[in-house]
Each structure stands twice: as C-alpha cells, then as structure tokens.
C-alpha positions in Angstrom: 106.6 -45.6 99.7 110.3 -45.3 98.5 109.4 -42.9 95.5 107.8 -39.7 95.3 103.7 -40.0 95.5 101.9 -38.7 92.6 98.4 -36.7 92.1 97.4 -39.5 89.8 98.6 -43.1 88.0 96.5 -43.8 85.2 96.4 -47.6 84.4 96.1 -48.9 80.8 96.1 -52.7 80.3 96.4 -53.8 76.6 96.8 -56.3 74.0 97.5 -55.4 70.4 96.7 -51.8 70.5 99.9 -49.9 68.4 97.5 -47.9 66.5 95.6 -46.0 69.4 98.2 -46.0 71.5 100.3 -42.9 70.9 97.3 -40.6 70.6 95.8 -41.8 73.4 98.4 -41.0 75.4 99.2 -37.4 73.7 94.9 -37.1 74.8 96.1 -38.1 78.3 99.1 -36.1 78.6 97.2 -32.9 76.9 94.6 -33.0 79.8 96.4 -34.2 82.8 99.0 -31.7 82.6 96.3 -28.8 81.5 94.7 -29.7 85.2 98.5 -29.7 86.4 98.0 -33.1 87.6 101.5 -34.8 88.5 100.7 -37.8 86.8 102.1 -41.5 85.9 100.7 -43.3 83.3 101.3 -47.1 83.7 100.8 -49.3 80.6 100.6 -53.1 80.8 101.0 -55.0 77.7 99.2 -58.5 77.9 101.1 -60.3 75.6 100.7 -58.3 72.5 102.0 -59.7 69.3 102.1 -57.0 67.6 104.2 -53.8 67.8 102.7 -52.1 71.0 105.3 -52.7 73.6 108.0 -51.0 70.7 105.1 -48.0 70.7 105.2 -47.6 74.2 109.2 -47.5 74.4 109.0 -44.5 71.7 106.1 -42.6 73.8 108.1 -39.2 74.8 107.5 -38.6 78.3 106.6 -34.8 78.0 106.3 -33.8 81.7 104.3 -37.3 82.4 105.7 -39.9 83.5 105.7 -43.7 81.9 105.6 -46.6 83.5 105.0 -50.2 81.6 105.4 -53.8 82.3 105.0 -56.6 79.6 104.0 -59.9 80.1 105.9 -63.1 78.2 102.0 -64.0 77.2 98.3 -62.6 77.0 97.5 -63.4 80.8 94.1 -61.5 80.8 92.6 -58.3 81.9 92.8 -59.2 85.8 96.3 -60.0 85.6 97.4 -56.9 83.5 95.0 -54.3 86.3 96.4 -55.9 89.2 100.4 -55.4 88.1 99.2 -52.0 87.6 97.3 -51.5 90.5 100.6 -53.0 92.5 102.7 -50.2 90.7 100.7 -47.6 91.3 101.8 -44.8 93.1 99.3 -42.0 92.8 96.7 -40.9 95.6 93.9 -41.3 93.1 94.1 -44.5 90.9 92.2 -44.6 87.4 91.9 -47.4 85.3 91.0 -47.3 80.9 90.7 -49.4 78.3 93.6 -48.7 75.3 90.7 -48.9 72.5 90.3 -44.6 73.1 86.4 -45.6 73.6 87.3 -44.5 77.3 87.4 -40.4 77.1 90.5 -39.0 78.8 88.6 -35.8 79.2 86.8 -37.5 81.9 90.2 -37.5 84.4 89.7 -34.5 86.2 85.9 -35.1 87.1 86.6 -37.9 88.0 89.9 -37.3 90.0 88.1 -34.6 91.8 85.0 -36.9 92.9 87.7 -38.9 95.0 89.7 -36.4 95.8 87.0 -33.2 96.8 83.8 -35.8 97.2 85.2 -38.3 99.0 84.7 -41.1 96.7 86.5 -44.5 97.4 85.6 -45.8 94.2 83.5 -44.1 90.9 82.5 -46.3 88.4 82.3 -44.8 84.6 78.6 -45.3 83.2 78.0 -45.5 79.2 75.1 -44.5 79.1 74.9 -44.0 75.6 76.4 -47.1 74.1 78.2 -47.2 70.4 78.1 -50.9 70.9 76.0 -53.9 68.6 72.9 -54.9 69.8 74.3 -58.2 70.2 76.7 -56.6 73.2 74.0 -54.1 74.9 71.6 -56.3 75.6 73.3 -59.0 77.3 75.4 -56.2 79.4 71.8 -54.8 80.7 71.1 -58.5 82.3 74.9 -58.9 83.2 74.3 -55.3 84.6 70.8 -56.2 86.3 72.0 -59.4 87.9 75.4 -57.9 89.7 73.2 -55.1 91.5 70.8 -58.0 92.5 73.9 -60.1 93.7 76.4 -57.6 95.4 73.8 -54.7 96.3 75.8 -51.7 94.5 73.5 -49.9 92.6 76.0 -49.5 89.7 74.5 -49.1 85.6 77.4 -50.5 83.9 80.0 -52.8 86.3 82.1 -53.8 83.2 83.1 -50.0 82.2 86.7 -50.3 81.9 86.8 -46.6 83.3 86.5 -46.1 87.1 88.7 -44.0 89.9 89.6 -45.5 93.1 91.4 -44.5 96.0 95.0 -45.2 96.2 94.3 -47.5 99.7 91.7 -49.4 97.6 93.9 -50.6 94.9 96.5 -51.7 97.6 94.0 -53.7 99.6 92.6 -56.2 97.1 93.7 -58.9 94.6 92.4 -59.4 91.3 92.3 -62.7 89.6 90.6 -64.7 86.8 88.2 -62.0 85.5 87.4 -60.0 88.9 88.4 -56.9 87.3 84.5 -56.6 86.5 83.9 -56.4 90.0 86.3 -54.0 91.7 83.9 -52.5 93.3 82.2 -55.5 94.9 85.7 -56.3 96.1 86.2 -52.9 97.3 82.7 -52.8 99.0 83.6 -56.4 101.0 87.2 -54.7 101.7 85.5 -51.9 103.7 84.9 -49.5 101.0 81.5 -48.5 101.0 81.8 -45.0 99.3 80.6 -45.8 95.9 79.6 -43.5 93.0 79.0 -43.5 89.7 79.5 -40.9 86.9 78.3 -40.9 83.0 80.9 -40.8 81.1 81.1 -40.3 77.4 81.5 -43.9 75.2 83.0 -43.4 71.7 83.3 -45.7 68.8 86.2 -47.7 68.0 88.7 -45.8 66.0 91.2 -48.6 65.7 91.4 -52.5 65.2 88.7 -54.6 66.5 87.3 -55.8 70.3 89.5 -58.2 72.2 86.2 -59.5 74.1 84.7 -62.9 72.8 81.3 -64.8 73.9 83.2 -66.3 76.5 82.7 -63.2 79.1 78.9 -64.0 79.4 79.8 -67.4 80.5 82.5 -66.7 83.0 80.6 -63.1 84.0 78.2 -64.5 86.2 80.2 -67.4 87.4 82.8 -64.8 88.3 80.3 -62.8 90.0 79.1 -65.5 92.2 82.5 -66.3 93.3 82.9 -62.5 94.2 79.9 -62.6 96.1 80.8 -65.6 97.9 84.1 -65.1 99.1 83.4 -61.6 100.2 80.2 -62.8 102.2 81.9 -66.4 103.6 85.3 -65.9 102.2 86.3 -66.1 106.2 83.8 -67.7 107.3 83.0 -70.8 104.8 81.2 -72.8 107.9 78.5 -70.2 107.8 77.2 -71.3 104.5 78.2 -74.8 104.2 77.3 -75.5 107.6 74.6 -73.8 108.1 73.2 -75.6 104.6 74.4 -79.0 105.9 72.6 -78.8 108.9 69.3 -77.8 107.4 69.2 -81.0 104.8 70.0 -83.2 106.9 67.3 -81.8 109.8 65.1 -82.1 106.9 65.9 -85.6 105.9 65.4 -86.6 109.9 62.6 -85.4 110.0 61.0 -87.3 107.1 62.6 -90.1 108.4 60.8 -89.9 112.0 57.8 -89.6 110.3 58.3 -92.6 108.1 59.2 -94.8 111.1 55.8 -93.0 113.2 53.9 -94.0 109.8 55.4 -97.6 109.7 54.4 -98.0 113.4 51.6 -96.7 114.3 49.4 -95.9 111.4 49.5 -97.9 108.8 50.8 -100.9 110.6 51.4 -103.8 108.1 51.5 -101.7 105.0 54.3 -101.2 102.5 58.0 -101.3 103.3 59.5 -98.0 104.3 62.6 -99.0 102.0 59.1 -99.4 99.2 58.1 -96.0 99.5 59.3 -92.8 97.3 60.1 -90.3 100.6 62.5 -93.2 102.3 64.8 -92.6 99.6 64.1 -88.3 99.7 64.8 -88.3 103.8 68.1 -90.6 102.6 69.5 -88.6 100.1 69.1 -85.1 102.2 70.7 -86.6 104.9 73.8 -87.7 103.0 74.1 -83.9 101.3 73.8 -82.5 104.5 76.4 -84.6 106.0 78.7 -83.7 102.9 77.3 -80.0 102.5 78.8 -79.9 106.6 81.5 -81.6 106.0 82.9 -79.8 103.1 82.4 -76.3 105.6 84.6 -77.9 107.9 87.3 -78.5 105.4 87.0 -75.6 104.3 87.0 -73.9 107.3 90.3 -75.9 108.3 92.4 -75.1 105.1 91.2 -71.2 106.2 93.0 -71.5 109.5 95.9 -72.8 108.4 95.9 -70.0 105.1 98.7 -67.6 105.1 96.1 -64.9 105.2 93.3 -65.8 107.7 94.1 -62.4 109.5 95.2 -59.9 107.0 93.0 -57.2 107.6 92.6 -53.8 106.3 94.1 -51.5 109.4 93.0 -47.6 108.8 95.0 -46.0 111.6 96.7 -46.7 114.8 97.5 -44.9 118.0 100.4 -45.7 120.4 101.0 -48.9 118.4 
C-alpha cells in the first residue's frame, strides 16, 4: 500500500442520516482515540438527498482521520460497503450502520478479538432487540434459515456491525444485497475463523429506518445465490451436471421398463404413448438434457471468465 496502514478503518455507509451523523462520529472519535487506535473513518454517502454529504465535509478531523465517497445516486448497502471496504486501509476493518443503533463502545472488543483472538471475521449479535415485532420475527427465520444454508452458526447475519480482517475485505466482492452475508463470502474465500460477540442494540434516536418489506424477499434469494456460487461458483458442472444426469437416468429407466411392460407382460394392452409414466420418463429426460446442458454452458462461459483463477495466495517462498 502507497499510504501509511492504520490500526483501524471504520466503515459507515449511509443515506439521509445529517442528524446522527456528527455525534456519531464525536462517539467514534471519543473512543478510538481513548484506546489510542490510529484510526480512519470512511463514510459513504448512498445518494443522500438531504444534507449529509455537507455534514460530513464540516466533521473536524480531531486526530482521526476522514475519508468519504458519495455516490451520484442511492446505489444500495452492497455498493456503498464494498467502496469502503476497497478504501480501507486499516489492519482491522469494522463496518456500522449511521442510525447510532450500532454502539461505538463496542470498537475495541471487537478490534482486539481480531487482532489478540485471531478472529477473521466477528459478527455483532443483538441480542436484545429495540426493534417492532413485525421486524424480530421475520429476522429469527431469516436468521434460522442462513445457519441451515451456509453452516455458520451466527444469531443475527444482518447486524450491520461486524470486524474483519484487513485480507478479508480485499478478497471478496459485494454486490446486489450480499452485504448480509459477508461472512458466508468470507467462509467460501478461505476464512473459516468466525466469531460472534453480543453487542448492545439501541433505539433510533434520529429519522426513520431505510429498510422496506423488500429485504425478506430478496434475503433468501440472495442467500441462495451466496450459497451457490461459493459451493459451484467454479465448478457449475458439478450441480447442473450432476442433476442432469440423474433425471435423465431416471427418465431411462422408466422408459426401459415401459418398453419391457409393452413387450413382454402385457402384450396387446394400451399404447405406451396412452399411459401417464410415458409422458413422466419423457419429460425427465428432456430436463436432464437441459439441466446438463445448461452446466456445460455454464462451465464454458467460466473458462473463458477473466477470473477463473484468481485465487486467494497467503504467502509465497522463492517466488
């Protein structure tokens, strides 16, 4: 790196947060440099309308340094955490949300669980929630579905507070709404080190939540994309393939024993084009040829991607 690494970079995307914002920061600045962290706080303005990226100019940089970006329009959460995940420069990275219901008091626990533990990545937990009922519950099965689907046993995946390594930032792309599952993408980087930490959850102090119903529709398809790319992401012939194959041996099958049937046991009976399974054998056998099929595509755009071999190198000797 050109610049100077620091102990920390603290990672703040927003939209339409001017209230919150300058005591927020005076919180982060108050216990960073009480822990004499040599931090960077990076702010990333998602389109805001209103006054926030004037806020942030004002913010007096008293022994902490500011970083921001702003975006033409609101581009989303993913977008805003992975511009400041690519101008991050601290050894321990830590994202939270702008709202102040993420605790800055939590920094140094959590810096010193990747830093002294050996974390790669600490999730925030809420367990005490100052949230509607109408938000808690559908969390919990959000919650209960993603430790089903990826295997981390995390409480609360969408806790907009979370450490990370500075390696672990660099080596993943966020998109869409992945920033739910940084740690899924970390785990499927290499980055199997996971922890978890309660961490305190306060009520809203200014304006209102940015989050609409949409987020438990595109949650779990999110999640399933996350799941399968890390899984066959490579390796898309594995799944398709391997599906392919198995419908259409299925279909075959049922079709042997259609013709057996036809032939030698009930010789003279109904039509095999007559009969309910002729159409069952036909069907399977056409999604298996298309379930293979699309594998093989798939597994042709791969090896002509800019990225089929971009892997995550931890050290070299002699090289």
């Amino acid at each position: 790196m050109s610049e100077i690494q620091k102990d920390l970079s603290v990672v703040i995307p927003l939209f339409n947060e001017e209230e919150s914002l300058p005591e927020l920061f005076e919180w982060i600045s108050r216990v960073v440099l009480h822990h004499q962290l040599d931090t960077e706080v990076i702010f990333i303005d998602d389109g805001s309308t209103d006054n926030s990226w004037q806020v942030i100019q004002g913010l007096e940089q008293k022994g902490v340094t500011v970083k921001a970006v702003q975006f033409q329009r609101n581009y989303g959460k993913s977008a805003a955490m992975h511009t400041g995940f690519e101008a991050a420069t601290g050894k321990v990275v830590i994202t939270m949300d702008a709202d102040m219901q993420d605790s800055p008091d939590e920094i140094k626990d959590l810096y010193d669980m990747v830093m002294v533990e050996g974390f790669d990545v600490v999730s925030g937990w809420k367990k005490k929630r100052h949230d509607p009922i109408s938000k808690t519950i559908p969390t919990k099965l959000y919650n209960w579905a993603a430790r089903r689907i990826t295997g981390i046993h995390l409480h609360d995946f969408n806790c907009g507070l979370k450490a990370y390594k500075l390696t672990v930032v660099k080596s993943i792309e966020l998109y869409g709404d992945m920033h739910r599952y940084v740690p899924a993408l970390a785990k499927y980087a290499g980055f199997h080190k996971i922890g978890e930490k309660v961490v305190q959850h306060q009520a809203r102090k200014f304006g209102v939540t940015k989050f609409g119903l949409n987020r438990f529709l595109n949650g779990p398809l999110d999640l399933m994309t996350v799941a399968f790319m890390g899984k066959f992401g490579k390796k898309p012939m594995h799944f398709f393939g391997a599906l392919g194959l198995l419908m259409f041996f299925i279909g075959f099958l049922l079709a042997i024993y259609l013709g057996i049937d036809k032939l030698f046991i009930h010789e003279g009976g109904r039509l095999i084009a007559e009969r309910t399974e002729f159409y069952l054998a036909l069907v399977s056998m056409i999604l298996g040829v298309q379930f293979f099929m699309t594998g093989f595509l798939a597994e042709i755009i791969g090896r002509n991607s800019s990225n089929r071999n971009n892997y995550l190198i931890l050290q070299k000797i002699g090289l």
